[in-house]
C-alpha positions in Angstrom: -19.0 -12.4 3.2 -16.9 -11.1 0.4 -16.9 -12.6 -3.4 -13.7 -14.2 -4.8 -13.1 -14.1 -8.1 -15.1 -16.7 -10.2 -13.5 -19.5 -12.1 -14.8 -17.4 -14.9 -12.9 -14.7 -14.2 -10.0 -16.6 -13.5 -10.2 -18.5 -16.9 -10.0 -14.9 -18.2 -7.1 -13.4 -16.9 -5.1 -16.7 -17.7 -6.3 -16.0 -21.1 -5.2 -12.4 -21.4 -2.0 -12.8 -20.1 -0.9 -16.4 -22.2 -2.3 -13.8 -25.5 -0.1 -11.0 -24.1 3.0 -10.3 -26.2 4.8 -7.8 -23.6 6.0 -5.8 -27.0 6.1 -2.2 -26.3 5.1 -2.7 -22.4 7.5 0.3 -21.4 10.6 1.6 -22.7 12.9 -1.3 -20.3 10.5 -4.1 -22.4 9.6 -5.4 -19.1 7.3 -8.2 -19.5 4.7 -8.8 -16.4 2.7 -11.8 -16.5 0.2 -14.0 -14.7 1.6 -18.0 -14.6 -0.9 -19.6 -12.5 -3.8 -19.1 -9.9 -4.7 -21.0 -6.7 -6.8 -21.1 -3.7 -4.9 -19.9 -0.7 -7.1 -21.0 2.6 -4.9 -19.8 5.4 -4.9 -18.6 8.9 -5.2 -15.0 8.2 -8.6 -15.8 5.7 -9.8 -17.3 2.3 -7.5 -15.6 -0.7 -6.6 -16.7 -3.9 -2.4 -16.4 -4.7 -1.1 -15.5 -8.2 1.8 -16.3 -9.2 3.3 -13.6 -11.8 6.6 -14.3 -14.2 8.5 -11.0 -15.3 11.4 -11.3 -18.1 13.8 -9.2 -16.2 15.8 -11.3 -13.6 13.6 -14.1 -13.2 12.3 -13.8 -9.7 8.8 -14.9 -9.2 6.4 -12.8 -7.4 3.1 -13.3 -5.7 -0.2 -11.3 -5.1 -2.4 -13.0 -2.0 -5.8 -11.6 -3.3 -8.6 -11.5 -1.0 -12.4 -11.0 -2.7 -12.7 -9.5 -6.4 -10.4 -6.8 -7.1 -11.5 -7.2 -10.8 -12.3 -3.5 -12.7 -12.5 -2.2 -8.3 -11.3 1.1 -7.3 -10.3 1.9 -4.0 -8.6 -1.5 -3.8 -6.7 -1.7 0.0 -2.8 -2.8 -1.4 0.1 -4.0 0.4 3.5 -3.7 -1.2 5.9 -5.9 0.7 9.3 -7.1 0.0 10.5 -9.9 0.8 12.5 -10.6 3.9 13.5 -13.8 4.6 14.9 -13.4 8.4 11.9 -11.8 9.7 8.8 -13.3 7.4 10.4 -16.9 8.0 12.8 -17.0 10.6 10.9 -14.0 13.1 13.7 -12.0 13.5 13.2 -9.0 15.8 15.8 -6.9 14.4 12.7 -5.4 11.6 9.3 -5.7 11.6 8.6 -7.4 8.5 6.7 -10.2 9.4 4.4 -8.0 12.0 3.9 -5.8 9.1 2.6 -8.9 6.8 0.7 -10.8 8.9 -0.9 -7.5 10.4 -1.4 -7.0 6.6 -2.9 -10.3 5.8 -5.4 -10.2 8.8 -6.6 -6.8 8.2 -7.5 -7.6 4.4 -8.8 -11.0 4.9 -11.9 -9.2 7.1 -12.0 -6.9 4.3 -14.2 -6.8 1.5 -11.6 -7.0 -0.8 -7.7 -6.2 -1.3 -4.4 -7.5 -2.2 -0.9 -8.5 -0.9 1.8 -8.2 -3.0 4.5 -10.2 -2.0 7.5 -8.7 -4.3 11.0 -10.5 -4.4 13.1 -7.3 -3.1 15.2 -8.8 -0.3 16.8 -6.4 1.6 15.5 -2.9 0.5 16.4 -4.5 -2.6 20.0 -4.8 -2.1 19.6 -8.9 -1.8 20.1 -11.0 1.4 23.9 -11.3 1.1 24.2 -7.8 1.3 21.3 -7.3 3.9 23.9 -9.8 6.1 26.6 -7.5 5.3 24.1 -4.5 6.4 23.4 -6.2 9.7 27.2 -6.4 10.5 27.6 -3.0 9.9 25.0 -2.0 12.3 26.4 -4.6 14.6 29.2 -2.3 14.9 26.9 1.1 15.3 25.7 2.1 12.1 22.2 2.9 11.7 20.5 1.0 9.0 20.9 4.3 5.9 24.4 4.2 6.7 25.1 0.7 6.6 23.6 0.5 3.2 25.4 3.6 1.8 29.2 2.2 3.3 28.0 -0.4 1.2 27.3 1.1 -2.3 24.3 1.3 -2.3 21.2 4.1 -2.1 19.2 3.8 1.5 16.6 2.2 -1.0 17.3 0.3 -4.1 13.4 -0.9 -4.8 11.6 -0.7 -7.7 7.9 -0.6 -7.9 7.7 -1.1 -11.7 6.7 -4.6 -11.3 4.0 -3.9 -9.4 2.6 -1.5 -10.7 1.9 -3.6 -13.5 1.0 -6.6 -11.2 -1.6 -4.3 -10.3 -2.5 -3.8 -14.2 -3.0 -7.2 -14.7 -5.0 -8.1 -12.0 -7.2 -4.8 -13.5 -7.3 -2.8 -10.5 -8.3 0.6 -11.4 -7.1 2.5 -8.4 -6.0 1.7 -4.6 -5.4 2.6 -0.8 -2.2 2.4 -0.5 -1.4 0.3 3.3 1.9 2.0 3.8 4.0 4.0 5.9 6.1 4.9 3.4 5.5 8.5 1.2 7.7 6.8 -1.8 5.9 3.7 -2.1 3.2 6.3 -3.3 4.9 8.5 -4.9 6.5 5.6 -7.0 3.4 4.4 -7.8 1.6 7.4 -8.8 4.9 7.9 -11.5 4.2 4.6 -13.0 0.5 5.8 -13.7 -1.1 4.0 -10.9 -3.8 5.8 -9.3 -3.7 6.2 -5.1 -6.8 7.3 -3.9 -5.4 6.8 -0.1 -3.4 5.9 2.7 -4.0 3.3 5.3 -1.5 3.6 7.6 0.4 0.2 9.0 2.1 0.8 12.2 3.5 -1.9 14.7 4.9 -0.6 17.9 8.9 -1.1 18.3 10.4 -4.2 20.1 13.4 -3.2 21.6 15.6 -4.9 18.8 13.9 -2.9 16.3 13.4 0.8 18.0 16.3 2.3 16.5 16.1 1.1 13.0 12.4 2.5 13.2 13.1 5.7 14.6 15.8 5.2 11.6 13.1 5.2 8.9 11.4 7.8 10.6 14.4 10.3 10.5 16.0 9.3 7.5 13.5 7.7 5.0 10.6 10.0 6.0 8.4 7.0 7.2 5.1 8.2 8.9 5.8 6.4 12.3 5.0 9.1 15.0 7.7 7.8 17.0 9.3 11.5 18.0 9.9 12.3 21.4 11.3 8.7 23.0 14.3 9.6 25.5 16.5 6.8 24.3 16.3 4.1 21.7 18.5 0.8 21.9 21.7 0.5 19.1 20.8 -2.7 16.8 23.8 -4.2 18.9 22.3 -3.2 22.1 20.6 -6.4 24.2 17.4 -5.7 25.3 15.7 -6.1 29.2 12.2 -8.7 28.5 9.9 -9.1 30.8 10.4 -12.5 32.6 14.3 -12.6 32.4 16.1 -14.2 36.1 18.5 -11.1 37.2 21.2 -13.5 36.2 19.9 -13.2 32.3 20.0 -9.5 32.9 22.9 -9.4 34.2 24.6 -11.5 31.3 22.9 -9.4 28.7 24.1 -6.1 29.8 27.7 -7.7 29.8 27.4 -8.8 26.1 
């Protein structure tokens, strides 16, 4: 059975981060701190969620923190972004929430590691726009394109805040749960050191096939999906197992 942090320990960090100016934290004067600690019992294991306060654009974001990652190297991280229609409303059209909750489980039989949960709707373009996104591809475009018809680069995140989420929670270095090369390259920039890759894969759904493959051919996301004959449009309606032939029949209609 892993060791959670102590109350000790948690007394500490409070401490250092109430006594931390931010002045001089990086050339943007971002300002990264902890606001408050709690026990997180949950379905996935025993953690302990931190709640973190930046002076930028005042979103909050978490880290769900499984055992001591106090002064640890090798830490298992997971960087995820928000997404509000498939972490709380299951949408099939991504595979955000398989990704978290395959996340969650994974670290809570661990002997330690950490979740951050990062306020970056939408590739960071914000859930408005991720709607606006999702109408595009309605209409055929794959998910890079929708984003750029918009304005916007195929990824607007940032991992500034946490890589210093990571600092204050004095992790020393991680594994990196990812399928994504720029989550670790942007990392490693910000001085954070990656000492490996655990790889995070969830097989496609047929809502979700071709903004995978997407990812894979665009974005350079490590998916191993090559070499499928044909992947469904966003717009396309998928055959499930247990639909009546008349359901079939109405979905290929749609």
């Amino acid at each position: 059975m892993s060791e959670a942090m102590t109350h000790m320990q948690i007394r500490e960090l409070l401490d250092e981060n109430c006594e931390n100016s931010c002045k001089g934290y990086n050339p943007q004067e971002l300002c990264v701190k902890i606001a408050a600690i709690a026990d997180l019992p949950s379905r996935f294991g025993q953690f302990h969620i931190v709640a973190f306060y930046h002076n930028q654009d005042g979103k909050e974001h978490a880290a769900i923190v499984h055992g001591n990652p106090l002064d640890a190297e090798d830490v298992p991280v997971r960087m995820h972004s928000e997404c509000l229609t498939g972490d709380a409303l299951g949408s099939l059209r991504c595979d955000c929430r398989d990704q978290l909750e395959a996340a969650l489980r994974a670290i809570g039989q661990m002997e330690r590691g950490i979740v951050l949960y990062l306020r970056q709707e939408g590739r960071g373009i914000g859930l408005t726009n991720k709607i606006r996104a999702y109408g595009l591809q309605d209409h055929g475009y794959d998910t890079v394109e929708a984003n750029l018809a918009l304005g916007f680069r195929d990824d607007e995140r940032d991992y500034t805040i946490a890589a210093h989420m990571l600092q204050s929670l004095r992790v020393r270095s991680i594994q990196l749960m990812t399928n994504n090369p720029r989550k670790i390259d942007g990392l490693t920039a910000l001085g954070m050191r990656v000492t490996g890759r655990i790889p995070l894969i969830i097989p496609p759904n047929p809502y979700n096939e071709f903004y995978l493959e997407t990812k894979e051919r665009k974005s350079g996301h490590m998916l191993d999906l090559s070499g499928k004959e044909h992947l469904l449009e966003q717009m396309d309606r998928p055959i499930i197992d247990g639909m009546t032939a008349e359901q079939i029949e109405v979905a290929q209609e749609d």
